[in-house]
N, C-alpha and C positions, 0 to 999 in steps of 0.2 A: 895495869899496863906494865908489861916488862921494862925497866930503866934503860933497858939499851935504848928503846926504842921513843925515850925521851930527850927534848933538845933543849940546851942550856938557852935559857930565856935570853941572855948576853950576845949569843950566835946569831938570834932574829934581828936585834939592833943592827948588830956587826953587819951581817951579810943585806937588812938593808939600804943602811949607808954604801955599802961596797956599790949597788947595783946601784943608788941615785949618783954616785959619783964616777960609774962608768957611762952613764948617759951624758952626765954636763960635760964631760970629756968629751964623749964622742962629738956632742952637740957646736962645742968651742970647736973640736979639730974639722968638722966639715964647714963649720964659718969659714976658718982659718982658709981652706983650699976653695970655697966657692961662692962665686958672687950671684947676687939674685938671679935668676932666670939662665945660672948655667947648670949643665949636667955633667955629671962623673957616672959615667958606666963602668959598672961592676964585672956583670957576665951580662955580657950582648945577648940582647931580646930576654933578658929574665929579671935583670934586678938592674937599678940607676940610684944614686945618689941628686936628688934636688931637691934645696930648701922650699918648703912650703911652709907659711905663719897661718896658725891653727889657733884662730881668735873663740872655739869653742870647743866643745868636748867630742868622743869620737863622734866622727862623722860628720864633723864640724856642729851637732846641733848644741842650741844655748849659743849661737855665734854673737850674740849680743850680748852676753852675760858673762863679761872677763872675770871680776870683783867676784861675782858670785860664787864662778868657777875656781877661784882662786883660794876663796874663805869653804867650800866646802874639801878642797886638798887636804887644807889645815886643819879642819877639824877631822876629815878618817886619817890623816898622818897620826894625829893626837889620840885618837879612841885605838887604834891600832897600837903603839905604845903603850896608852894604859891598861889596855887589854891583856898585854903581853905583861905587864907587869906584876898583874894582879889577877890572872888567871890559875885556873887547876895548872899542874903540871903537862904541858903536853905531848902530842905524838909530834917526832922530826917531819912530816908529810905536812902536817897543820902549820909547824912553825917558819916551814921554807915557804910555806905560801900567803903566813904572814910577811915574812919578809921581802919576799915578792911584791908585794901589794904594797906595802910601807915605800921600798924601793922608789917604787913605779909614781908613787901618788908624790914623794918627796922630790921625786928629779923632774915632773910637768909642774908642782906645784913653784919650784924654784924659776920655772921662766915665768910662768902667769906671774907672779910677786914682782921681780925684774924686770919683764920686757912688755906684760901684758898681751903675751901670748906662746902659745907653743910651739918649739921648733919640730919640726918634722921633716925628714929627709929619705927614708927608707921607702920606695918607690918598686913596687911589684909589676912588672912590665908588660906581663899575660895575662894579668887578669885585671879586671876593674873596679880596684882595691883603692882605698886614700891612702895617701903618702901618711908615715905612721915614723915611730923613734923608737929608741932602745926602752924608754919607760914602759912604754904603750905595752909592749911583748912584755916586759918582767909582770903591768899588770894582769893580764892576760893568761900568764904562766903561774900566775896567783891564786886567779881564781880556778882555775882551772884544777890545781895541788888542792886548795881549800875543799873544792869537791870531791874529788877523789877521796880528803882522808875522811870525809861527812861518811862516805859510801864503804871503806873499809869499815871506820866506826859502828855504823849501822849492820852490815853484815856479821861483824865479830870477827873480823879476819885480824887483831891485835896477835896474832901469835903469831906472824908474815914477817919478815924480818925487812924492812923497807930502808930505803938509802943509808 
């Protein structure tokens, strides 16, 4: 694997602390403007801002299993770190999508711990989507990288010069 195309194991912590701490932000600043059962519209008819508590995993299921949801965060926050730590060297595509995923699991896993459950506010207007949060997408946007660099891996496409 060409070095360009290797990412400083430092940058996946870094980048995802960055991302758990743009969701607790996000998270505190929509408390901050809205009270239970009000709404902030975004773009009329497309997107709305309303708190909804997300006592389980997506799609609300496991809605009775806060504790459980909480202790399985902390253990992929933790394998996702050690992995990062004590992996081969790897491709930038792989690592953003660990960090992605660290991100995402560190900034749900920080409410279930605190509040015993997860704030969600991102509200899709057209379609018949659960109200979702900044984590949700970075993990999303994780696994999603993670796949893609499986499938460059797999093809040999390492000689692609990628982000």
């Amino acid at each position: 694997m060409n070095k360009s195309h290797i990412i400083n194991r430092n940058y996946i912590l870094l980048i995802g602390c960055l991302v758990a701490l743009i969701d607790q932000i996000s998270k505190f600043f929509i408390y901050s403007i809205l009270k239970d059962g009000e709404i902030f519209v975004v773009l009329p008819k497309l997107i709305q801002f309303r708190i909804a508590k997300n006592y389980g995993a997506a799609f609300s299921i496991l809605s009775s299993s806060t504790l459980l949801l909480a202790i399985i965060s902390l253990i992929a926050s933790s394998v996702i770190i050690i992995y990062t730590r004590y992996a081969k060297p790897m491709h930038k595509l792989q690592g953003l999508g660990l960090s992605f995923l660290l991100g995402g699991c560190i900034g749900n896993g920080i409410d279930r711990w605190l509040l015993g459950y997860v704030i969600d506010f991102i509200d899709l207007i057209p379609i018949d989507f659960p109200i979702f949060n900044i984590a949700d997408i970075a993990i999303n946007i994780g696994v999603i990288l993670l796949f893609l660099s499986k499938i460059i891996k797999s093809k040999g496409y390492n000689h692609i010069r990628h982000i």
